[in-house]
C-alpha positions as CSV (number, residue, x, y, z in Angstrom):
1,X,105.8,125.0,104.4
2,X,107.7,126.1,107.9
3,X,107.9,129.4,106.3
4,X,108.9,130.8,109.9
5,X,111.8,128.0,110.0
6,X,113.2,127.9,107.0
7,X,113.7,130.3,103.6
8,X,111.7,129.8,99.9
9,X,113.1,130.9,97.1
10,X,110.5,131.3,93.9
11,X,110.6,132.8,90.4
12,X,108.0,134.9,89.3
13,X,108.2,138.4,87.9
14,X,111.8,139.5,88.0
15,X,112.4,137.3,91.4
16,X,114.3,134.5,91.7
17,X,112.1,131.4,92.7
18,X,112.7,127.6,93.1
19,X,109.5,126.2,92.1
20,X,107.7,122.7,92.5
21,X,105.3,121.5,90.0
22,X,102.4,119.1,90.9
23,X,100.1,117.1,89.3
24,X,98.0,117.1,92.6
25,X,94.5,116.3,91.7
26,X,91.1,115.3,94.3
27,X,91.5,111.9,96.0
28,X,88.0,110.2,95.8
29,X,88.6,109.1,99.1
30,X,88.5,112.1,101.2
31,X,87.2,112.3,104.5
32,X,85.6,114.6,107.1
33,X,85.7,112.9,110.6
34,X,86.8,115.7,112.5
35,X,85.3,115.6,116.2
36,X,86.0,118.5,117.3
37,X,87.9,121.7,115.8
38,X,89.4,124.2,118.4
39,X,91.1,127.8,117.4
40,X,94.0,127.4,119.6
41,X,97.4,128.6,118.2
42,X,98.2,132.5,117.5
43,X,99.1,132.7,113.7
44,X,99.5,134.7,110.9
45,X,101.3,133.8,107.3
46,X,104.5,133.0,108.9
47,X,103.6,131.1,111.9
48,X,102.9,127.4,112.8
49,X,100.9,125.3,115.2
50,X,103.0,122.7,117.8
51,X,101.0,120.6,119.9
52,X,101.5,117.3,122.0
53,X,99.0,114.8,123.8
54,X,99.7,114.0,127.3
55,X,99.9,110.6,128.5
56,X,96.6,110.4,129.7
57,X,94.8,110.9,126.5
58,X,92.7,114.2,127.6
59,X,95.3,116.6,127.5
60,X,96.5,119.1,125.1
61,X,99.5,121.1,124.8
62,X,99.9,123.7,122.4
63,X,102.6,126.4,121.5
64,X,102.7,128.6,118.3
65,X,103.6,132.5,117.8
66,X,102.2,133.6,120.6
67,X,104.0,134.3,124.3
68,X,101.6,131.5,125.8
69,X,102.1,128.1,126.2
70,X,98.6,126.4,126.9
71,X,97.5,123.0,128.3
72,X,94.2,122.5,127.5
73,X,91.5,119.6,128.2
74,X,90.9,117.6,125.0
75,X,87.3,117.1,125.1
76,X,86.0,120.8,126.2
77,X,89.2,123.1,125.5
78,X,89.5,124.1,128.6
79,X,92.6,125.8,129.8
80,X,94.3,123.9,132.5
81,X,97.6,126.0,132.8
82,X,98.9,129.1,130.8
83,X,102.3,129.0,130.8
84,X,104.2,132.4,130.1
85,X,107.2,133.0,128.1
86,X,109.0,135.8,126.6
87,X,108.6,134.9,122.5
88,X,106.5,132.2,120.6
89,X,106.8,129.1,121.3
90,X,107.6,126.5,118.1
91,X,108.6,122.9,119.9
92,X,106.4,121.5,123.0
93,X,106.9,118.2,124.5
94,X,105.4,116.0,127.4
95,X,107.7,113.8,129.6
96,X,106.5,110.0,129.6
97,X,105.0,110.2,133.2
98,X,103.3,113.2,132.2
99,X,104.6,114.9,135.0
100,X,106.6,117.3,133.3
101,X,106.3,119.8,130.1
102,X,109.8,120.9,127.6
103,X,108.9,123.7,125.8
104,X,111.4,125.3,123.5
105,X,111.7,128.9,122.4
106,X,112.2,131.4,120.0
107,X,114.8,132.7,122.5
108,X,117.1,129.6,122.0
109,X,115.9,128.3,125.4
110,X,114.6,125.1,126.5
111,X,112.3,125.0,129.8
112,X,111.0,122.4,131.8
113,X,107.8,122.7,133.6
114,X,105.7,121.1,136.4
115,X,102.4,120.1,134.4
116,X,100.2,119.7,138.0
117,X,100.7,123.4,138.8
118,X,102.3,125.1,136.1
119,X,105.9,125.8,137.9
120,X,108.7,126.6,135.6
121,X,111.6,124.2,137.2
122,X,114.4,125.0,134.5
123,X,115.6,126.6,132.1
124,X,118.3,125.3,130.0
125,X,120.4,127.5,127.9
126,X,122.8,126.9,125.1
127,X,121.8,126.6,121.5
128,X,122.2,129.8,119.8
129,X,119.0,129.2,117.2
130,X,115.6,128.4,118.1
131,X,114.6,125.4,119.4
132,X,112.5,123.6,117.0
133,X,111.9,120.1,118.5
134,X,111.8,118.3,121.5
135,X,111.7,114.4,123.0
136,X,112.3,112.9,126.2
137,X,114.1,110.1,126.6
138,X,111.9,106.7,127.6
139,X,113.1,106.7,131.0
140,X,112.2,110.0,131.3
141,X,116.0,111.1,132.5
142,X,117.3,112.9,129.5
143,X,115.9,115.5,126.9
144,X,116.9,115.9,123.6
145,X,116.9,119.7,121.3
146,X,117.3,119.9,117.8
147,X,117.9,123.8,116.5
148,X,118.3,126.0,113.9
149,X,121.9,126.3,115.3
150,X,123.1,123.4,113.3
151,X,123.3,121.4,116.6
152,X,121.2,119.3,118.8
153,X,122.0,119.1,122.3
154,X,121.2,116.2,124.7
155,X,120.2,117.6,128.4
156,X,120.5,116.1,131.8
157,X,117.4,116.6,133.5
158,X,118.7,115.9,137.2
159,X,121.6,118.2,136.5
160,X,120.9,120.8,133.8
161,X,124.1,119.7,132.1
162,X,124.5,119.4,128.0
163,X,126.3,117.2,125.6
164,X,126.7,118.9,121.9
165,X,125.7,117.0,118.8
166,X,127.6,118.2,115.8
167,X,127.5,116.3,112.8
168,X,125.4,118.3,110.9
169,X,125.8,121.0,108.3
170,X,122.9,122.9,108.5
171,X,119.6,123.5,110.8
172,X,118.7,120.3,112.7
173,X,114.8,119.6,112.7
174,X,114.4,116.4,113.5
175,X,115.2,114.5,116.7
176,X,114.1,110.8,117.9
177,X,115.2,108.5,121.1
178,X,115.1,105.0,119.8
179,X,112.0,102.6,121.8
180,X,114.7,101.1,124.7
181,X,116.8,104.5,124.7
182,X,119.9,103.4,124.0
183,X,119.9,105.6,120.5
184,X,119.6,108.9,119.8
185,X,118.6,110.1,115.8
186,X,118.9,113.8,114.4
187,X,117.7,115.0,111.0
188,X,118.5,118.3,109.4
189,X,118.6,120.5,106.6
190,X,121.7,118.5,105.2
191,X,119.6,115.9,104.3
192,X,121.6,113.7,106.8
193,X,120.1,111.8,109.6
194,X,123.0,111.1,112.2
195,X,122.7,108.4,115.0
196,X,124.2,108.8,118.3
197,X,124.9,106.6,121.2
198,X,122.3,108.2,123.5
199,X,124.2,107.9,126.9
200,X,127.4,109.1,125.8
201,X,126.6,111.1,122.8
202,X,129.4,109.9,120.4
203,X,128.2,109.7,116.9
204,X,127.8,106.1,115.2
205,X,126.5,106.3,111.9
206,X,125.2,108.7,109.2
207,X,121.8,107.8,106.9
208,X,121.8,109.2,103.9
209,X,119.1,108.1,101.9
210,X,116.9,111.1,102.2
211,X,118.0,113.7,98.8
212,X,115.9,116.9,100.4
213,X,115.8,118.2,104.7
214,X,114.5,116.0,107.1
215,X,111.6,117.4,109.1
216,X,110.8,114.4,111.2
217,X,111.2,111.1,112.6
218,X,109.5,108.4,114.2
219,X,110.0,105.2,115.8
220,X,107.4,102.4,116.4
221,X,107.0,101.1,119.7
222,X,108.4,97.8,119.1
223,X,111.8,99.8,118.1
224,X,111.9,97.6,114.9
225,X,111.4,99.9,112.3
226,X,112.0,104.1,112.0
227,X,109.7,106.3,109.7
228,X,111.8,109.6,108.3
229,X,110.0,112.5,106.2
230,X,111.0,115.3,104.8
231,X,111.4,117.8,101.7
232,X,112.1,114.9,99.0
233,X,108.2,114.3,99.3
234,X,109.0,110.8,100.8
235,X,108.9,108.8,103.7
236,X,111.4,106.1,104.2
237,X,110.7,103.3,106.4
238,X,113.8,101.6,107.8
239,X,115.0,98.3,109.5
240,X,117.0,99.4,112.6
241,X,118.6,96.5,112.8
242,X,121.3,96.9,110.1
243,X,119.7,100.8,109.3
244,X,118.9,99.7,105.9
245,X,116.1,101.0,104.2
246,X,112.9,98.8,103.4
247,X,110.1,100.9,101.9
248,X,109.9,103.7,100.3
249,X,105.8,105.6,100.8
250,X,105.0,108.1,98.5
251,X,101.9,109.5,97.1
252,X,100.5,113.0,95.5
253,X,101.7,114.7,98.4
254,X,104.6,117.3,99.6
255,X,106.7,117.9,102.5
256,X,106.2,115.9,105.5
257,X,106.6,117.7,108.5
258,X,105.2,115.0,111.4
259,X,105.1,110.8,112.2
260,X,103.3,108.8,114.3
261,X,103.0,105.2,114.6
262,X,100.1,103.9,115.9
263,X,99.9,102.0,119.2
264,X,100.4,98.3,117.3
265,X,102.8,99.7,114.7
266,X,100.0,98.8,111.9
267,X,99.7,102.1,110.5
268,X,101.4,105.3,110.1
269,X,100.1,109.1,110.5
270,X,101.6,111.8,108.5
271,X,100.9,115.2,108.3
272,X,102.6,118.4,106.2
273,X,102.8,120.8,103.4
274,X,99.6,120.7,101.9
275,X,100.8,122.1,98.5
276,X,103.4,122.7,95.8
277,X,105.8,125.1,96.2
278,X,104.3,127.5,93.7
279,X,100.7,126.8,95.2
280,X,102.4,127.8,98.7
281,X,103.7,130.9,97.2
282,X,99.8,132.4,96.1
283,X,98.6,131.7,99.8
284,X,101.5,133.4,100.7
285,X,101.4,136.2,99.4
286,X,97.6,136.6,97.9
287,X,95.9,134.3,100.0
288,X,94.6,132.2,97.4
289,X,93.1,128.9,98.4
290,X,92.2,125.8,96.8
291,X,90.0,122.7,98.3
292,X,92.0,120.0,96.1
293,X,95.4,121.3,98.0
294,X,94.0,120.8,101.3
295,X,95.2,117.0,101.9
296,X,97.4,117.8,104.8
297,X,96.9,114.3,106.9
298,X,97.4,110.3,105.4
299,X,97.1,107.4,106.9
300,X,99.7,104.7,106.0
301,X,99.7,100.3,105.8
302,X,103.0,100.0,107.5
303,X,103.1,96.7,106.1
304,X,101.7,97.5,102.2
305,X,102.7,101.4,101.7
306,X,99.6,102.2,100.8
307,X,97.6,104.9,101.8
308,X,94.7,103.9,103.8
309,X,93.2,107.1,104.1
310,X,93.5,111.1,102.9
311,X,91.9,113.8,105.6
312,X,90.8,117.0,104.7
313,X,89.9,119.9,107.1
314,X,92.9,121.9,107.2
315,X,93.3,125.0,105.3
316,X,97.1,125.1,105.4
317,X,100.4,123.1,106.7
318,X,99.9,120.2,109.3
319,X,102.8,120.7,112.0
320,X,101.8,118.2,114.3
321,X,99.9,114.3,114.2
322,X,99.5,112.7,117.9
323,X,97.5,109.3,118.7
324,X,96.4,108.6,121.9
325,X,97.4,105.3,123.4
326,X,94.5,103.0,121.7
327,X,94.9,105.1,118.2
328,X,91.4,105.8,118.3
329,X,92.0,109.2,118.2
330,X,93.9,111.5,116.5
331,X,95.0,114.9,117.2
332,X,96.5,117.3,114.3
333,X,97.1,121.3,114.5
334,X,98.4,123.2,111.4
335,X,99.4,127.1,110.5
336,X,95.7,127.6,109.8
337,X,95.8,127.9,114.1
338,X,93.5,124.9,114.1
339,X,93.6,121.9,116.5
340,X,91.6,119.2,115.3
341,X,90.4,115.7,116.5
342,X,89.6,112.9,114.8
343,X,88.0,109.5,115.2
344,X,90.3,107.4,113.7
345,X,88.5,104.2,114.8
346,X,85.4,105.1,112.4
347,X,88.0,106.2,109.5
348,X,89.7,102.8,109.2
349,X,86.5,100.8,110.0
350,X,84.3,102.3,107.2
């Protein structure tokens, strides 16, 4: 669970609790392609693990509870830049040439800098809660913050300037620029996932199909359809045409926390929770692990809703899920501080 974002309340010897039940048992099809595993993220029980892939497939960047934001080379772990900041670091985000890095902060700030050398250009201030995700815009013009402020703002690169999104009720976790940019989506806590006129930030519609928070969502490349996961244990595929909803995924799982399509919209990635709520609680607190709760990462038929395959080699919640450009390979970091990579190609060929 984002234990560091957002509150659990359990019952259990004289404590109020709100409790999950599962009937989660093995999947026979469990797999163990993992590449490569790197330690890379500073955590502890109430931490997470943020990472993005730059778009030339070889690069890494990861933020977590630490101070240092580090881009790193894919296939050796090399550090390429160590980026400095004054608290932990729970959103990172790469701009579409690859030219520039968003990170946003603990500190309610959002900064912008040069990947080549490492130069902080900006810093954008505003939001009043931390800045829990980030997304550039296609054209690589306009940023987009979602916060624990109840608000998601959308930035100006060129200028620094802001426009306010307030529709929502509660935290916003969730933010998304439609494929040709003309959209702007925001989920949060509410359970609501606004759209928004992404050039002049008026609000157009609210989705409200989701009954728990939304934690992510995802467009696919050919901007026909939007993936949305959350707390209700689902993910909701829609037609964004008419914003209608046309599939509904679910298996033995919990919250979803990250999407990804893959390059030809095929399949889906998602990574999450990795256990009930009452399961969470005993690592919490006691530490107490189990390897049939450790089914962090599926991969999805668009077209069917089945699950193609369950991954296993985390030890506790997936934050993050990035393809590179071919899907051959997938990235995943978690609050067990792990990055992994995977070879998707051999998974779905088997």
């Amino acid at each position: 669970m984002l234990t560091i974002f957002r509150k659990m309340t359990l019952s259990f010897i004289g404590i109020t609790l709100i409790v999950g039940c599962s009937n989660h048992t093995t999947a026979k099809d469990l797999t163990s392609l993992s590449v490569k595993e790197y330690a890379k993220c500073v955590v502890h029980k109430n931490s997470i693990c943020k990472t993005d892939l730059h778009p030339n497939n070889e690069w890494i960047a990861t933020g977590s509870s630490g101070p240092n934001v580090e881009i790193w080379q894919r296939d050796t772990g090399k550090v390429i830049q160590s980026l400095i900041h004054p608290d932990g670091v729970p959103s990172v985000k790469f701009s579409p040439d690859g030219k520039l890095l968003a990170t946003g902060g603990y500190d309610n700030k959002v900064r912008i800098w040069q990947v080549s050398n490492g130069e902080l250009l900006n810093t954008f201030s505003g939001h009043t809660g931390m800045v829990v995700k980030l997304t550039f815009s296609p054209d690589g013009k306009s940023l987009a913050s979602a916060s624990a402020d109840d608000t998601a703002r959308l930035w100006d690169l060129a200028s620094g300037e802001s426009k306010t999104l307030s529709a929502h009720g509660a935290d916003v976790w969730a933010v998304a620029f439609s494929a040709d940019g003309k959209s702007l989506l925001t989920g949060g806590e509410d359970s609501i996932i606004n759209v928004w006129n992404a050039l002049t930030g008026d609000h157009i519609k609210a989705l409200t199909a989701h009954s728990q928070a939304i934690l992510d969502l995802a467009f696919s490349h050919n901007g026909k359809l939007l993936a949305s996961g959350g707390d209700d244990y689902t993910i909701k595929i829609w037609d964004t045409s008419n914003w209608q909803v046309i599939n509904t995924l679910e298996d033995d799982s919990y919250s979803i926390y990250d999407l990804t399509f893959s390059h030809d919209d095929s399949f889906l990635v998602s990574g999450g929770r990795d256990k009930s709520l009452f399961a969470e609680f005993f690592q919490y607190h006691w530490q107490v692990e189990s390897e049939e709760n450790d089914i962090t990462i599926r991969i999805w038929d668009v077209k069917t809703g089945k699950v193609m395959q369950r991954l296993k080699g985390h030890k506790n919640d997936v934050s993050n899920v990035n393809l590179t450009s071919d899907s051959e390979i997938l990235i995943s970091s978690g609050a067990d501080g792990k990055v992994v990579v995977w070879d998707t190609k051999s998974m779905l060929t088997r």
